[in-house]
Backbone as CSV, one residue per row, in Angstrom:
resi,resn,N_x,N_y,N_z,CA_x,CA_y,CA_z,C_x,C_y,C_z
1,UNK,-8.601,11.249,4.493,-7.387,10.715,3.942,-6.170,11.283,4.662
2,UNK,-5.825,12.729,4.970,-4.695,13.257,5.675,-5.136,12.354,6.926
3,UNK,-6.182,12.381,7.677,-6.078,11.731,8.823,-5.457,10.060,8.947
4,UNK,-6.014,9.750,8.090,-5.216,8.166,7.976,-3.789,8.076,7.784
5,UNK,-3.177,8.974,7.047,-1.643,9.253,6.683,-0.856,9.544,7.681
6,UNK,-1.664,10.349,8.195,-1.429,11.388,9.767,-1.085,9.739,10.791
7,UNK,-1.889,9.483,10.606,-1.719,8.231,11.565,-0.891,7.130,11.434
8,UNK,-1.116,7.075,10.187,0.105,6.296,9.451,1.634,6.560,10.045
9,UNK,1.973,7.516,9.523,3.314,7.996,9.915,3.231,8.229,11.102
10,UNK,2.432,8.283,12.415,2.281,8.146,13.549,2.815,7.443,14.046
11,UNK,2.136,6.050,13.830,1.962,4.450,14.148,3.485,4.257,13.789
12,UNK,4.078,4.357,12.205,5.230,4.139,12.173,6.493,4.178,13.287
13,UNK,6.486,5.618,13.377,7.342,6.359,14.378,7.285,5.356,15.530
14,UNK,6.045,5.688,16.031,5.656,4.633,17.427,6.434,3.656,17.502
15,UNK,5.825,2.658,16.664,5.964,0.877,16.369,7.604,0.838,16.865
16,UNK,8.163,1.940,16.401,9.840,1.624,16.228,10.402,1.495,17.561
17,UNK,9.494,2.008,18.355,10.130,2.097,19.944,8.986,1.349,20.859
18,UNK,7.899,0.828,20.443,7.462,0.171,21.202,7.542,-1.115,21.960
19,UNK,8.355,-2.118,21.228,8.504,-3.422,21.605,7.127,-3.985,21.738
20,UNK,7.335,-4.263,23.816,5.922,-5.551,23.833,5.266,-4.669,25.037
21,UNK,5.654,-2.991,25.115,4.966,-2.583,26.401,3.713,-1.920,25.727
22,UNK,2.849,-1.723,26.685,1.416,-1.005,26.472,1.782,0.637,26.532
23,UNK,1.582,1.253,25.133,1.866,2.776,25.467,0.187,3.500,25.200
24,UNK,-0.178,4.844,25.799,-1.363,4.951,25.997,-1.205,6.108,24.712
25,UNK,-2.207,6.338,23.769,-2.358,6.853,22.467,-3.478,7.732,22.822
26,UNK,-3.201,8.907,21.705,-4.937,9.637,21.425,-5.907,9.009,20.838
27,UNK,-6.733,9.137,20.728,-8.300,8.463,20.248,-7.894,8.926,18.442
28,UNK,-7.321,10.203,18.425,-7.382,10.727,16.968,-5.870,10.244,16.178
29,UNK,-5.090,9.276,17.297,-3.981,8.297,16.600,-4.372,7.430,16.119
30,UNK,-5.458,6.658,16.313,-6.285,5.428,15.810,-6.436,5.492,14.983
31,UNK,-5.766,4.358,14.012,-6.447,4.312,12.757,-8.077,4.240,12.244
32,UNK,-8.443,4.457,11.164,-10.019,4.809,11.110,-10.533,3.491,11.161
33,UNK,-9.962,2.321,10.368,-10.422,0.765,10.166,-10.225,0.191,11.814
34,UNK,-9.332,0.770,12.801,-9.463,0.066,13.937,-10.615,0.955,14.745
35,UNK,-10.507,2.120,14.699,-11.772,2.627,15.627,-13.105,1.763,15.127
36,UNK,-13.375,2.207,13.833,-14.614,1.483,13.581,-14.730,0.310,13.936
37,UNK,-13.788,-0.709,13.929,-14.140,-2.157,14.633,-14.454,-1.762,16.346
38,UNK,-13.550,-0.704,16.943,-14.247,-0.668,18.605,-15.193,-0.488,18.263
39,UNK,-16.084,0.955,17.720,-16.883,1.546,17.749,-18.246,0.592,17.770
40,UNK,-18.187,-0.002,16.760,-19.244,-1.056,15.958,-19.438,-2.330,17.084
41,UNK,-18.291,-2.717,18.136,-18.063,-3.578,18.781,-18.814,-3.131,20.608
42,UNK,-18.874,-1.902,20.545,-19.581,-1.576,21.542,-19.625,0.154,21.114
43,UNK,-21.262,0.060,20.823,-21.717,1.336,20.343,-22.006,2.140,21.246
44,UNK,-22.299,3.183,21.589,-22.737,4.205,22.079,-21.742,4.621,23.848
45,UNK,-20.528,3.813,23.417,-19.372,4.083,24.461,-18.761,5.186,24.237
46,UNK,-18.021,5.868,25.665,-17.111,6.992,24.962,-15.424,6.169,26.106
47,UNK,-14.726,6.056,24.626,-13.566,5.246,25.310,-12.607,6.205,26.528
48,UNK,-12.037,5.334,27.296,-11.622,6.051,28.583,-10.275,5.959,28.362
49,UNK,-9.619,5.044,27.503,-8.144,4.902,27.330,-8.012,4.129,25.878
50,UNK,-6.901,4.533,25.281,-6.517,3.602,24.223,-4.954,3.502,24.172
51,UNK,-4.692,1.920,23.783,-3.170,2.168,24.162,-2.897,1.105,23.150
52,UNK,-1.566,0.968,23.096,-1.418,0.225,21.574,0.142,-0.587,22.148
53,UNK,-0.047,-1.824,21.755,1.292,-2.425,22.138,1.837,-3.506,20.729
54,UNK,2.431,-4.297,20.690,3.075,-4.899,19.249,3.213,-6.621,20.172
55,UNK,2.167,-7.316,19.666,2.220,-8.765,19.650,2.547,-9.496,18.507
56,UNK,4.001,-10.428,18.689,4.169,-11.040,17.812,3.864,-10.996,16.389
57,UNK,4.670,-9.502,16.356,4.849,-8.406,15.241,3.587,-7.839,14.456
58,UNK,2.463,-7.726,15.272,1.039,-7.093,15.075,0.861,-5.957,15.783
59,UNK,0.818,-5.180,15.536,0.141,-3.769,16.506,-0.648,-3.991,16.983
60,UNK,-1.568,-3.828,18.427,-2.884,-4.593,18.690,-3.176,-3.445,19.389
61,UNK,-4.454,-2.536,19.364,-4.949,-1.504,20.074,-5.759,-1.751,21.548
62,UNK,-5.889,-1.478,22.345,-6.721,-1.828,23.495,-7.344,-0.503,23.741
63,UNK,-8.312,-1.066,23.654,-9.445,0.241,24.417,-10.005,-0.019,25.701
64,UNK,-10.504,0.783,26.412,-11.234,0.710,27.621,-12.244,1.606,27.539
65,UNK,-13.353,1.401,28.286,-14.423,1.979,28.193,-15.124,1.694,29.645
66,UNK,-16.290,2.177,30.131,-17.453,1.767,30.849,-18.602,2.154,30.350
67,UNK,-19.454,1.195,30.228,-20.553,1.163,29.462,-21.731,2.058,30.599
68,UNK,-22.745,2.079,30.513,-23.876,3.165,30.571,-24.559,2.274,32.147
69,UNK,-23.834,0.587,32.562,-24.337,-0.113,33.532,-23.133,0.143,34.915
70,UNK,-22.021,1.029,34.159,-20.978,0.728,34.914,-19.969,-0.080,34.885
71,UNK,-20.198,-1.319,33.317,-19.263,-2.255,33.295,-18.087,-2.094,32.828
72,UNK,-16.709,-2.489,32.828,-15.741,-2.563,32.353,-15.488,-3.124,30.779
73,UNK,-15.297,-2.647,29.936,-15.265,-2.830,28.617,-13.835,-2.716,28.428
74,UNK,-13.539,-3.855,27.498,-12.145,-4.205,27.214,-12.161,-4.437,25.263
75,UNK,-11.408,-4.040,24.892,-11.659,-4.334,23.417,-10.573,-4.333,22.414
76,UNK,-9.938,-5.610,22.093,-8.642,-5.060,21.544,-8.896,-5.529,19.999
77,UNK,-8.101,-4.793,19.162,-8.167,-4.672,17.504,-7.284,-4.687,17.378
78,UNK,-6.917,-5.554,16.239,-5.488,-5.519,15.108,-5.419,-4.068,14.461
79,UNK,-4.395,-4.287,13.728,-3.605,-3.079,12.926,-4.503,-3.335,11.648
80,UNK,-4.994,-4.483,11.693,-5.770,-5.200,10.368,-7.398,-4.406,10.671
81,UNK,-7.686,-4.182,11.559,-9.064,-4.151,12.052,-9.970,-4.808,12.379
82,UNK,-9.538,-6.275,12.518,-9.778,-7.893,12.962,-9.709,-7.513,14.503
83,UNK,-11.042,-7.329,14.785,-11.183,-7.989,16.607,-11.167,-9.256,16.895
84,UNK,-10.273,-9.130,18.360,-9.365,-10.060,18.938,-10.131,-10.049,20.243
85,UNK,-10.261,-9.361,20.909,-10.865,-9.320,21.975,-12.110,-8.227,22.520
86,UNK,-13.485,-9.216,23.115,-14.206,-8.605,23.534,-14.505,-8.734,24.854
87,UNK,-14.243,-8.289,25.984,-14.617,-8.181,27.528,-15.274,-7.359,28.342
88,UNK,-16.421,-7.805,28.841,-17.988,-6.692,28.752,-17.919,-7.582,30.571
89,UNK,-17.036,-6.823,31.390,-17.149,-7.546,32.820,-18.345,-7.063,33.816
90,UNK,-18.138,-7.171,34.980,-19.257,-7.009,35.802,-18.890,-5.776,36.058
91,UNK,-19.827,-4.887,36.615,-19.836,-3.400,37.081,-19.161,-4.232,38.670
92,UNK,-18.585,-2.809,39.345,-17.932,-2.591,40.218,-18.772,-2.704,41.634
């Protein structure tokens, strides 16, 4: 619960200065309802970036990852915890 609050008033602060650019976040800024949608959305990843930008007044998280083949993993979540995007590309 402090952690969600923690984040809460995080996100707030943030949101106020973010506009529409991509800013890059800690893993432990994430809200718990949006990690679990990455998490659940590609399991056994360890994310390489998370960054959070504000679409048409939604917070939308982006993660990055490379999966265990080498591929590029793309994964973005609402503020809601509604995934929006899943992109599982070709290894390099």
């Amino acid at each position: 619960m402090k952690r969600a609050l923690a984040a809460a008033a995080s996100i707030a602060l943030m949101s106020a200065s973010l506009a529409s650019a991509n800013t890059d976040i800690a893993i432990d800024d994430v809200p718990e309802n949006v990690l679990d949608t990455a998490i659940r959305t590609a399991p056994g990843v360890t994310f390489d970036r998370v960054s959070i930008e504000e679409e048409n007044g939604v917070l939308v998280y982006e993660f990055e990852a490379t999966d265990h083949a080498g591929r590029h993993i793309e994964i973005d979540v609402a503020e809601d915890g509604e995934l929006l995007v899943f992109t599982h590309g070709l290894s390099s």
